[in-house]
VOMAR-374539 format. One record per residue (C-alpha): residue number from 1; residue in one letter; x, z, y. Coordinates in nm, 2 decimals, decimal comma, padded with zeros to 4 digits. Each point is the difference from the previous one (the first is absolute). Last residue first. Layout:
N
<NUM 'A' <X Z Y>>
...
// end
This chain:
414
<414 'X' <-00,77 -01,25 -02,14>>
<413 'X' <00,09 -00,37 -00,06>>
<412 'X' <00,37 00,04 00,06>>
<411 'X' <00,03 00,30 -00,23>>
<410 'X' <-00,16 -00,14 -00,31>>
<409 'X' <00,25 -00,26 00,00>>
<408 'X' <00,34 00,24 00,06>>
<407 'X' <00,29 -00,23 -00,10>>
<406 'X' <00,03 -00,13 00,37>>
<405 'X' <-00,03 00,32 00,20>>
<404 'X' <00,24 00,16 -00,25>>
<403 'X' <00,27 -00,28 00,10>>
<402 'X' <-00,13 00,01 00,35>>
<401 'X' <00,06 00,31 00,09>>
<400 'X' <00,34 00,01 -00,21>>
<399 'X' <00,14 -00,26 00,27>>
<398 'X' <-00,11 00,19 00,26>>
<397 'X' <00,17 00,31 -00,14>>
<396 'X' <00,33 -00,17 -00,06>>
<395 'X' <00,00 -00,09 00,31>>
<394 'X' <-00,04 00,34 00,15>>
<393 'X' <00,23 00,15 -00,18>>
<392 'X' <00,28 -00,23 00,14>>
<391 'X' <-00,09 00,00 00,37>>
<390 'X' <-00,03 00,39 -00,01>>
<389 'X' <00,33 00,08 -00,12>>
<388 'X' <00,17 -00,29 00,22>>
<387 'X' <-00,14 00,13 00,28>>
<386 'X' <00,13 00,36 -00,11>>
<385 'X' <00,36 -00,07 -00,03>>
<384 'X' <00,13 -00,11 -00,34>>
<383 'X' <00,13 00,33 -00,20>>
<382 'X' <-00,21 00,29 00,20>>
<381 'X' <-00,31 -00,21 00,05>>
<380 'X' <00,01 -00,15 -00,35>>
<379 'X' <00,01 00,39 -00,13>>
<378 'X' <-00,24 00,12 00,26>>
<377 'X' <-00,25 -00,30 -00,06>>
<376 'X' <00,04 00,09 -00,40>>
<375 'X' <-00,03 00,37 00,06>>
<374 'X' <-00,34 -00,06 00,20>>
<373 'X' <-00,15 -00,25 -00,24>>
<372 'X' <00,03 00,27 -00,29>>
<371 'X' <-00,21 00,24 00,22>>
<370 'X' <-00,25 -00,32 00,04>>
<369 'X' <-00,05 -00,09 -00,32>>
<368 'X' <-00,22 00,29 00,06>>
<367 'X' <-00,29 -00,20 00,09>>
<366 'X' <-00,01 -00,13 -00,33>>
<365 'X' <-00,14 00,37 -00,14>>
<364 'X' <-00,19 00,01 00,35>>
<363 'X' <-00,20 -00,27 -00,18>>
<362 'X' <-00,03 00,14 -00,34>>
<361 'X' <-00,13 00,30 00,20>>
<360 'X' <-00,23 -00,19 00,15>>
<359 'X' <-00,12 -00,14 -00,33>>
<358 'X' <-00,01 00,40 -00,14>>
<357 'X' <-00,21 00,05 00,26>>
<356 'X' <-00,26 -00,30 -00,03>>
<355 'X' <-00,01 00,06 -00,40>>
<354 'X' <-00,35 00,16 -00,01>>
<353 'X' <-00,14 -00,28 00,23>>
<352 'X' <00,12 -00,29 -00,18>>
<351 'X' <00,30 -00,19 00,12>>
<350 'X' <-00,02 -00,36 00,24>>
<349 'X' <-00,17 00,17 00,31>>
<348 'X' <00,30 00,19 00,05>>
<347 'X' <00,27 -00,15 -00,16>>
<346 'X' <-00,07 -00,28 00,27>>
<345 'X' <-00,09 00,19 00,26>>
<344 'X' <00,29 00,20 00,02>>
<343 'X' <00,30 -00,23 00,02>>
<342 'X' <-00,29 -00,18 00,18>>
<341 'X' <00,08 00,20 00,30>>
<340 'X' <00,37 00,01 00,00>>
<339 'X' <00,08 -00,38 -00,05>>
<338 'X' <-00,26 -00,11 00,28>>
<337 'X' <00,16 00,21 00,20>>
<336 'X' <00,32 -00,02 -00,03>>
<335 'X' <-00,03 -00,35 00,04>>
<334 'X' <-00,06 00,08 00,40>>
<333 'X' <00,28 00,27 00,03>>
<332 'X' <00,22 -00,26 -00,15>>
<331 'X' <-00,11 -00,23 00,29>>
<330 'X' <00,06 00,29 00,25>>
<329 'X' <00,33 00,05 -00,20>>
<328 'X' <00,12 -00,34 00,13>>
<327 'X' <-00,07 00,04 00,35>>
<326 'X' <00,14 00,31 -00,01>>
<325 'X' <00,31 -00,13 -00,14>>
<324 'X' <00,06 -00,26 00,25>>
<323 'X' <-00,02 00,30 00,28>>
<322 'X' <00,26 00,13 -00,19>>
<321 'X' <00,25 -00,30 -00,04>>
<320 'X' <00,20 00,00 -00,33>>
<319 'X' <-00,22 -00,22 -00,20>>
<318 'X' <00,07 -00,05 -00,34>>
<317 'X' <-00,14 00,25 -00,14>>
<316 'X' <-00,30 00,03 00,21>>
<315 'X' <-00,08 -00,41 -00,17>>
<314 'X' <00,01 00,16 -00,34>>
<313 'X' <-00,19 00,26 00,08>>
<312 'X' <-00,29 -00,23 00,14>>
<311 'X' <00,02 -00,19 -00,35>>
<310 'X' <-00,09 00,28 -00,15>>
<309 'X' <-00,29 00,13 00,19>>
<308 'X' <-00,16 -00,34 00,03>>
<307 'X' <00,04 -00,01 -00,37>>
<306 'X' <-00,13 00,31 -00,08>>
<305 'X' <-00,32 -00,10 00,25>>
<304 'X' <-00,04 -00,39 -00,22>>
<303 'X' <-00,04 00,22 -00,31>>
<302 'X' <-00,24 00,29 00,12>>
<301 'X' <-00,19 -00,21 00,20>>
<300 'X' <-00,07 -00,30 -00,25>>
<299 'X' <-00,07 00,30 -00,26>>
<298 'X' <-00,27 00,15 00,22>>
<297 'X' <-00,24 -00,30 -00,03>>
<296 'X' <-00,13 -00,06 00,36>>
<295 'X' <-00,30 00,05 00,09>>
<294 'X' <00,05 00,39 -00,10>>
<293 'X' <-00,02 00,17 00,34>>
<292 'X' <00,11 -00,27 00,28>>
<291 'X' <-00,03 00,28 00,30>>
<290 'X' <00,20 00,28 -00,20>>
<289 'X' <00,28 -00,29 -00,07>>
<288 'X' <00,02 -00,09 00,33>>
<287 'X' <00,05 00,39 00,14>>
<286 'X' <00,31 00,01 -00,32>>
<285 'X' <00,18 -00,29 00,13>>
<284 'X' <-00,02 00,15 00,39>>
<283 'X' <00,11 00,31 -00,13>>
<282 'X' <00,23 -00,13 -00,22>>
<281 'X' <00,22 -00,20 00,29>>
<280 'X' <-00,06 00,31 00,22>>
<279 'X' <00,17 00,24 -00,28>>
<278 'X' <00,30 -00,28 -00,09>>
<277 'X' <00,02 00,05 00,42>>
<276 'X' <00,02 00,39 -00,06>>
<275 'X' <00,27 00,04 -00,22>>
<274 'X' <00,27 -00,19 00,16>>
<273 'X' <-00,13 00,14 00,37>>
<272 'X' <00,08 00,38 -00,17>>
<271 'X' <00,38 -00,10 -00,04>>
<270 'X' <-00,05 -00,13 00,37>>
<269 'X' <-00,07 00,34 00,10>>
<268 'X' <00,24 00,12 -00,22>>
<267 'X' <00,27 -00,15 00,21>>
<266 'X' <00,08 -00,40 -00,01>>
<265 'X' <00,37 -00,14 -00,08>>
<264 'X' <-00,19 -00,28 -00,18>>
<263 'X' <00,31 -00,04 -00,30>>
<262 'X' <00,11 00,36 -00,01>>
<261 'X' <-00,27 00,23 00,12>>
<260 'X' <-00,35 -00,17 -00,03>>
<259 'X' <00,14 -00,17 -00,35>>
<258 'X' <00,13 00,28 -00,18>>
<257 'X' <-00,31 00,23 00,13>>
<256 'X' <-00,23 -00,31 -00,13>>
<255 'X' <00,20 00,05 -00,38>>
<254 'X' <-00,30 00,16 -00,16>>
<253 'X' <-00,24 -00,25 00,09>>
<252 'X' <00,16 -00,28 -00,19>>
<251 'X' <-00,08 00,22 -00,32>>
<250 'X' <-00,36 -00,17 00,06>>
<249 'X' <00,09 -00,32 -00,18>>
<248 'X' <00,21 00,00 -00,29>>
<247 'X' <-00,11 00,30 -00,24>>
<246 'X' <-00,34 00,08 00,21>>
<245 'X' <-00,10 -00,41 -00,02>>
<244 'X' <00,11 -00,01 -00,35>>
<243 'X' <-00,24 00,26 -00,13>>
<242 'X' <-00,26 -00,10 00,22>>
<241 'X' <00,02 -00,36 -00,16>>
<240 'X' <-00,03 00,11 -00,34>>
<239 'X' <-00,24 00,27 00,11>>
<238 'X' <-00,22 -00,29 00,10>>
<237 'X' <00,11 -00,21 -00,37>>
<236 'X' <-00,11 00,37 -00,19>>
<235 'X' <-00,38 00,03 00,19>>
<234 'X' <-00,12 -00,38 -00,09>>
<233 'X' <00,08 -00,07 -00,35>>
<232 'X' <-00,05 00,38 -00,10>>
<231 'X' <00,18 00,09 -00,30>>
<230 'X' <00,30 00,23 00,18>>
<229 'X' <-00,26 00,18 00,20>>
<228 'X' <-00,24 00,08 -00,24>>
<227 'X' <00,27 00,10 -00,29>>
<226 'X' <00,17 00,19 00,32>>
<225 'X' <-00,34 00,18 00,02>>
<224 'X' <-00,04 00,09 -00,32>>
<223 'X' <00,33 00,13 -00,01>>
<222 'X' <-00,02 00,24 00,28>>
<221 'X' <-00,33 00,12 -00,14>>
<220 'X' <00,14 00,10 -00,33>>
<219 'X' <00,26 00,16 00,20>>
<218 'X' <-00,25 00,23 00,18>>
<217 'X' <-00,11 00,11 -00,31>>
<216 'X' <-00,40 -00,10 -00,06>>
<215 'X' <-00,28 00,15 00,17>>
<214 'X' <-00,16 -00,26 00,12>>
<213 'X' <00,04 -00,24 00,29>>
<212 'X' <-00,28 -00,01 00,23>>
<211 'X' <-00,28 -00,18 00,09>>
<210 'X' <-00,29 -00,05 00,26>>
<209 'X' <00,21 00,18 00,31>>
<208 'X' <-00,19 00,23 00,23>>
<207 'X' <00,04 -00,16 00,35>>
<206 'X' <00,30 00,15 00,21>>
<205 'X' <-00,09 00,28 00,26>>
<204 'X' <00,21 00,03 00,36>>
<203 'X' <00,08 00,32 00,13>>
<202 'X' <00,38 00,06 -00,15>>
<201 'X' <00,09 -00,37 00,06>>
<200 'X' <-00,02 00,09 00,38>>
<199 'X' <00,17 00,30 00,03>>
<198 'X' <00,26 -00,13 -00,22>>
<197 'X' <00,08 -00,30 00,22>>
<196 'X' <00,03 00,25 00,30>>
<195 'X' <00,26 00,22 -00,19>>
<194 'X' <00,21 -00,37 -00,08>>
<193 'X' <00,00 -00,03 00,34>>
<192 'X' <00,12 00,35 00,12>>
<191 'X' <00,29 -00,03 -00,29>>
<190 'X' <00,13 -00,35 00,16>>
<189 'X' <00,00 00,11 00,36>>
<188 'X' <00,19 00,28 -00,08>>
<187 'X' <00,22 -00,23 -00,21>>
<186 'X' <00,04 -00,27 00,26>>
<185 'X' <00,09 00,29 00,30>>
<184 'X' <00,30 00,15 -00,21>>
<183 'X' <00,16 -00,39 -00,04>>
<182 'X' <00,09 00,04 00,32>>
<181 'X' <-00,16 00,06 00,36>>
<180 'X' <00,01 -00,32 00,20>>
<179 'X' <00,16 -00,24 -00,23>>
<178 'X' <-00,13 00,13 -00,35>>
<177 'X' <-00,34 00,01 00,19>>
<176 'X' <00,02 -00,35 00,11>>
<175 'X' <00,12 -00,14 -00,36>>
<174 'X' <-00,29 00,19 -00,15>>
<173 'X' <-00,26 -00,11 00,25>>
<172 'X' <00,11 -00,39 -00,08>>
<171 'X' <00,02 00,07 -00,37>>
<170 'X' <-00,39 00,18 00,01>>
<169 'X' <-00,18 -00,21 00,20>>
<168 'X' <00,07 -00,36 -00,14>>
<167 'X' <00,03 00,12 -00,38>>
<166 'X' <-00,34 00,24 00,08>>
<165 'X' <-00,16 -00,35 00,12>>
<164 'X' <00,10 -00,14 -00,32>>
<163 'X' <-00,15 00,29 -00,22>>
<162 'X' <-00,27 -00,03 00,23>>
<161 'X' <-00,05 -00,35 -00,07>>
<160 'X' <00,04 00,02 -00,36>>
<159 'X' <-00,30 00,24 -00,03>>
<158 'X' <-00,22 -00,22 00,16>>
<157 'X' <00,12 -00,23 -00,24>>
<156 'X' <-00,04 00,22 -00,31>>
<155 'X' <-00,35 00,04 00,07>>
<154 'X' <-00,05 -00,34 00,07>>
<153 'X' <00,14 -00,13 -00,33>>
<152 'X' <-00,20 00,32 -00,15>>
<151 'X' <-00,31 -00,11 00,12>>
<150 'X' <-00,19 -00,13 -00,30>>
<149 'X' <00,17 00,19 -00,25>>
<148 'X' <-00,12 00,36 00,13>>
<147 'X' <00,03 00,15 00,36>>
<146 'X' <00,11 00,34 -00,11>>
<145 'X' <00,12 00,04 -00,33>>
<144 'X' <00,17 -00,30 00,09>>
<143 'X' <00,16 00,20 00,33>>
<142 'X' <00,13 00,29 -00,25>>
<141 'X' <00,15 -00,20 -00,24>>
<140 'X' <00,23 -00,16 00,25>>
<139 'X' <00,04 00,37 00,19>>
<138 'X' <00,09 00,13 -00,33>>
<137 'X' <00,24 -00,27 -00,10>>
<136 'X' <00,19 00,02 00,34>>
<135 'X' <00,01 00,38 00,02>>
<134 'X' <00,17 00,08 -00,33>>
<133 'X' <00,35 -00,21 00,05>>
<132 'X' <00,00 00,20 00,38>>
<131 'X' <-00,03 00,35 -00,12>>
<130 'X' <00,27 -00,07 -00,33>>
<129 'X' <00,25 -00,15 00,29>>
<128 'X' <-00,02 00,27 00,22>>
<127 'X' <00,15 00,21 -00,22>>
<126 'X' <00,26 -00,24 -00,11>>
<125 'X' <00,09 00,00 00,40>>
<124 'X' <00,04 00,36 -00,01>>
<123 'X' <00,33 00,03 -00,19>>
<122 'X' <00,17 -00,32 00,12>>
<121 'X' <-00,11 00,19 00,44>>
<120 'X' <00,14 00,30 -00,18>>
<119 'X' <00,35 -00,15 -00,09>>
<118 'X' <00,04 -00,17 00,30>>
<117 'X' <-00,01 00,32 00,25>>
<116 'X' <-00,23 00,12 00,18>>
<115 'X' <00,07 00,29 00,27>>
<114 'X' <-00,10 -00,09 00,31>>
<113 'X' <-00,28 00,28 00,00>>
<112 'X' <-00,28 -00,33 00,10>>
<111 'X' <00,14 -00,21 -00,25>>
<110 'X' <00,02 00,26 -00,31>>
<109 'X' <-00,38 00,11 00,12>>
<108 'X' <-00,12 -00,37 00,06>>
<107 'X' <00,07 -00,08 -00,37>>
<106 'X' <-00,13 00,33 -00,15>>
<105 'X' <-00,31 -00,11 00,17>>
<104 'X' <-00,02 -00,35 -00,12>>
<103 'X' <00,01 00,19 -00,40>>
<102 'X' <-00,22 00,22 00,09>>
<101 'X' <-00,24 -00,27 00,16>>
<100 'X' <00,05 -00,29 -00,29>>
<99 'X' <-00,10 00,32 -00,24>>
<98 'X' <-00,35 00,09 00,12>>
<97 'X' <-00,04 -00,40 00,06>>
<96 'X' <00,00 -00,02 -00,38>>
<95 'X' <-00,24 00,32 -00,04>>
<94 'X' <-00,21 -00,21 00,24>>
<93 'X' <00,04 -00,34 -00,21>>
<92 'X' <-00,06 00,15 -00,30>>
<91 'X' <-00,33 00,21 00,07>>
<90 'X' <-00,14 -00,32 00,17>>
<89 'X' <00,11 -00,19 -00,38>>
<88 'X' <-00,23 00,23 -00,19>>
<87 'X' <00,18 00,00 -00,30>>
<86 'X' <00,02 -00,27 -00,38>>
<85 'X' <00,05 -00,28 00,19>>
<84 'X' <00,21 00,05 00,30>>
<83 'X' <00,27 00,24 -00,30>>
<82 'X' <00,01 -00,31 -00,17>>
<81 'X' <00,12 -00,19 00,27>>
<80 'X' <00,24 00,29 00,11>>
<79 'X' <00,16 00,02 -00,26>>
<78 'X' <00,07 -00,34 -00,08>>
<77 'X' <00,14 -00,04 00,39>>
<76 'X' <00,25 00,36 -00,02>>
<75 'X' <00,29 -00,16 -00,17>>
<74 'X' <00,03 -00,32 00,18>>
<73 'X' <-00,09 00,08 00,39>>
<72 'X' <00,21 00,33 -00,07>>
<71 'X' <00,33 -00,23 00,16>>
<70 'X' <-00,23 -00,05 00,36>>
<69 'X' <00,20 00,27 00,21>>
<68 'X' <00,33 00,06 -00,28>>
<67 'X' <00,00 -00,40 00,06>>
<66 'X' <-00,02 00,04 00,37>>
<65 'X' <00,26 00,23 00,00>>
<64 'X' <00,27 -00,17 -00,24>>
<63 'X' <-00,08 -00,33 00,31>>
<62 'X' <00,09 00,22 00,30>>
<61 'X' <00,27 00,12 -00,23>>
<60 'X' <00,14 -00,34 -00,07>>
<59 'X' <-00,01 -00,11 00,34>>
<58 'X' <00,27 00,27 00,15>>
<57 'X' <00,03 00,17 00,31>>
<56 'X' <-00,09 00,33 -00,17>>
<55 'X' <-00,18 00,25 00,22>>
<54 'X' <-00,11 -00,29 00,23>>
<53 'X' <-00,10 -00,22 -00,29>>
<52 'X' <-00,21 00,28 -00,19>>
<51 'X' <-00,19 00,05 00,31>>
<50 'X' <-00,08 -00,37 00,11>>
<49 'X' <-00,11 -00,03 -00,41>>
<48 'X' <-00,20 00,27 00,07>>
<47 'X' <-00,18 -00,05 00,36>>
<46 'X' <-00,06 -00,36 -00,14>>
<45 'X' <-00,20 00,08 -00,30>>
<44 'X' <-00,18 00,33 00,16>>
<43 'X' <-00,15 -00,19 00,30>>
<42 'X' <-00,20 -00,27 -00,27>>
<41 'X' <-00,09 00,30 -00,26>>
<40 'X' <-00,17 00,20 00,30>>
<39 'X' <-00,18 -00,26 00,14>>
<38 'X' <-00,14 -00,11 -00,37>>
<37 'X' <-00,08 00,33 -00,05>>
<36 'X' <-00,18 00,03 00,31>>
<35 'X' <-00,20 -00,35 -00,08>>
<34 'X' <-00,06 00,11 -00,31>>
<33 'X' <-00,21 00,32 00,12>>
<32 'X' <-00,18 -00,23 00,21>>
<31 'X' <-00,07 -00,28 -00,21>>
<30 'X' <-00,13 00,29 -00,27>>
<29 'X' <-00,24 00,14 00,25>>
<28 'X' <-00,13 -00,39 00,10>>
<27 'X' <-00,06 00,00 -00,39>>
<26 'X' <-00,23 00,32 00,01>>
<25 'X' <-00,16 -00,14 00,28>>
<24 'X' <-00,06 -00,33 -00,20>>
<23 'X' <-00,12 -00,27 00,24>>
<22 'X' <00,35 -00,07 00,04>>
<21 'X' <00,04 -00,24 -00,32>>
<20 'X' <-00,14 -00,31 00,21>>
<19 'X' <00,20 00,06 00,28>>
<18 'X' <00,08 -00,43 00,00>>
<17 'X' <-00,27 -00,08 -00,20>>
<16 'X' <-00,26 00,16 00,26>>
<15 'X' <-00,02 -00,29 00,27>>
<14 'X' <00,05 -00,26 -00,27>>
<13 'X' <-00,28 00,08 -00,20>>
<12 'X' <00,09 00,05 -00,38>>
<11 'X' <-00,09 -00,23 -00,31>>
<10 'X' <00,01 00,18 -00,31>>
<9 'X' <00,27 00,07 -00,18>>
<8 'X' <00,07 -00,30 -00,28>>
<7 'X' <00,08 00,14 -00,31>>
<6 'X' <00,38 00,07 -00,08>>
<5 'X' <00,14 -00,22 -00,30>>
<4 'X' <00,07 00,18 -00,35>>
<3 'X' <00,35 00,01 -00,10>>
<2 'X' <-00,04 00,36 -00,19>>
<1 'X' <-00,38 00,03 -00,06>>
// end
């Protein structure tokens, strides 16, 4: 029933709580096939905004390609949430990773002959937009297909952390390989990684499912799902505050080459740093969440983690000093987490079992706030300096945090 409170999970020793989900195999598969993807995502954010801002000196492109990069986040998220429960969702995410690969390897190709141009890296970023808005939803789906209700904050902890530990690896390794052999050694590396992460999804074996949507159109399922959604008192305030968080908070991200270069007067090794320390900060968040399971209620996290985040990017706005900033994006790195993980456990465990797709397409629906957060950042960046940019969306985000926070009842006591 929509607003209904969780049930209690059952009590869970402390010496297995923490990998409590790993017991799986088939879920210890799935870590390890999202923990390449993950890699490869992480390296291929800052090797393209580095390579759009050496071809074209200029901030606003850097920030025009990452919203071509994430910009099918909005049209493709319905879609695919109703395509996760009507299909085999294994089938999905390998003919998904089929097309991340060809499109990675026509990346490395242009790089590697010296021959690419601006106009093809806008025309393949799209593409590898539509690859990357499926593969979040299905891999959500996935994992609760998996593990079940009970587990899921765990699940999607564990999870977390290798996402984060792929944020600390994979800018770092990028930066070092644009340095030492160009932006053609990140793409190589980026196609073999994401062919590993298919070999691995491609042998493990998802549990038969218990219900599926019928045979209606596709856009009768859309709408039944967005009717969900949009009525839920728990699932539409935590999109609420996703939604905002991608239009005002994570846009910061796409300006890092703006201020390694220009204010920090760091390489792209230190580029890579800015990414990684939010990465330590959420891996250690996201280990402590895995060992707490669901003692705690996983509103409390969610809200009091945007915040963190939030007020952390106001505070990197105004400082000018890099090793200042890593400090502070470790401690956005550690809101992060909680903000991230029960962005999916909450819809999650909240929606019925025949409408968990189409919920995490709802969700990768506010995710793509994002895009539009991009072009805002780039067009504050451009007319006020980026610091200034940053500083001002990100107050207006903390204070919208708490304003949906606060008229949210059913929320806070979830």
């Amino acid at each position: 029933m929509a607003g209904a409170l969780p049930e209690r999970p059952l009590a869970v020793a402390p010496a297995y709580r923490w990998f409590d989900s790993l017991r799986d195999r088939n879920f210890r598969l799935l870590l390890g096939s999202n923990l390449l993807i993950y890699l490869s995502n992480m390296m291929e954010m800052v090797v393209l905004g580095w390579l759009i801002l050496d071809i074209t000196d200029s901030i606003w492109k850097v920030t025009v390609g990452a919203f071509l990069r994430f910009g099918p986040v909005l049209p493709m998220s319905l879609l695919v949430g109703t395509l996760a429960d009507r299909f085999d969702r294994r089938k999905l995410l390998l003919f998904n990773l089929a097309g991340d690969m060809a499109t990675v390897g026509a990346m490395a190709i242009l790089v590697s002959l010296g021959s690419i141009e601006l106009w093809q890296i806008y025309a393949i970023a799209p593409l590898r937009g539509v690859f990357n808005a499926v593969e979040q939803p299905l891999r959500r789906t996935v994992a609760m297909d998996m593990v079940g209700q009970q587990r899921i904050t765990n699940a999607l902890s564990l999870d977390a952390s290798l996402m984060m530990a792929a944020s600390i690896v994979g800018p770092f390794v990028s930066g070092r390989l644009i340095d030492t052999l160009g932006s053609k050694g990140s793409y190589i590396t980026i196609f073999v990684l994401y062919g590993l992460g298919m070999i691995l999804l491609s042998i493990l074996r998802t549990p038969r499912r218990t219900s599926r949507l019928s045979s209606d159109s596709i856009i009768k399922n859309i709408v039944e799902g967005l009717r969900y959604t949009l009525t839920h008192p728990v699932i539409l305030p935590t999109l609420a505050i996703t939604f905002i968080m991608n239009l005002l908070g994570f846009p910061f991200r796409q300006v890092f080459p703006v201020f390694a270069r220009d204010i920090y007067g760091v390489s792209a090794t230190g580029l890579g740093l800015l990414s990684s320390l939010i990465g330590i900060g959420a891996f250690l968040g996201s280990m402590v969440l895995a060992s707490l399971g669901s003692r705690f209620m996983k509103s409390r996290i969610y809200i009091w983690g945007s915040v963190l985040m939030a007020g952390a990017i106001i505070f990197f706005s105004l400082s000018g000093h890099y090793y200042l900033s890593l400090l502070i994006l470790f401690f956005h790195g550690f809101g992060f987490a909680g903000f991230h993980i029960m962005q999916g456990a909450i819809p999650l465990s909240a929606a019925a079992e025949d409408k968990r797709g189409r919920v995490m397409g709802a969700t990768q629906l506010a995710i793509g706030g994002g895009p539009i957060g991009t072009l805002l950042v780039g067009g504050l960046a451009s007319a006020l300096g980026p610091q200034m940019a940053v500083g001002i969306m990100a107050s207006v985000l903390t204070l919208s945090i708490l304003a949906i926070a606060l008229s949210a009842s059913t929320l806070r006591k979830y």
